[in-house]
Phi, psi and omega in degrees: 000324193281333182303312184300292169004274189307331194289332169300303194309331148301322184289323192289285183328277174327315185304269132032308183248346172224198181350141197290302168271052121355270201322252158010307176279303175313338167249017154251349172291329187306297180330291168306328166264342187278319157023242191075228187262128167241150161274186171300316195279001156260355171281323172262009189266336155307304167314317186075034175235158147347166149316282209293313156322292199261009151298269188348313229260303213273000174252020139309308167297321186297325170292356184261349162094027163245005148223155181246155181265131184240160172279169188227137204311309169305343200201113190245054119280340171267167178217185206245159124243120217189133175323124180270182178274057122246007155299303194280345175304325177317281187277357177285333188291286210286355170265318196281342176313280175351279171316319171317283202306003173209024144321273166016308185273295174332301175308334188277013203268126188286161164315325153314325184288329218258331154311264187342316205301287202306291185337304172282352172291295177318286169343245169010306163297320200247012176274340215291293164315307187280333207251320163239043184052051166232168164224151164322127211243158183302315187303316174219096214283003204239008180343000000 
């Protein structure tokens, strides 16, 4: 239980310190790299949003040129969605903001803590992994 508790709390925190569309972007760019081209409607049933919602989202990102639309192979009525490289530029800024805020505190960490971090971060990554059969894909290596 405390692991989930901090981990909101860490997510608010960041949230918080940075870009007004942080939130919003970082978990749909996230989205995408873990991914990979989803349709809408499976970008919203990821997501927990609308149609209509993640419609909106996904044609924000595409006027900000970080995400591209696509036909999708399967369907040529359906489209596609998928990262551009200024997409992925994007969310790697918005992972190193995340880190800057919270360098400060890290650094001050000995080498034993700092071990233990990486460590529950792996835990972590791969209980993550096991609870919904993925791995970690070459497309976004920072699962």
């Amino acid at each position: 239980m405390s692991l989930i508790v901090q981990a909101a709390r860490l997510t608010r925190y960041v949230r918080r310190h940075g870009p007004a569309d942080t939130a919003a972007t970082w978990r749909a760019l996230s989205m995408l790299a873990e991914h990979g081209s989803l349709r809408l409607g499976e970008f919203a049933e990821l997501d927990q949003l609308t149609q209509p919602t993640a419609t909106a989202k996904m044609n924000r990102l595409v006027a900000a040129g970080l995400v591209e639309r696509s036909a999708d192979p399967d369907d040529k009525r359906a489209v596609r969605f998928s990262l551009t490289d200024a997409g992925r530029r994007r969310l790697r800024e918005l992972r190193e903001l995340a880190v800057a805020r919270l360098l400060p505190g890290i650094s001050a960490l000995g080498p034993d803590d700092l071990e233990h971090l990486r460590a529950a971060a792996s835990l972590v990554r791969d209980l993550l992994a096991a609870g919904t059969h993925e791995t970690s894909s070459p497309a976004d290596p920072e699962k």
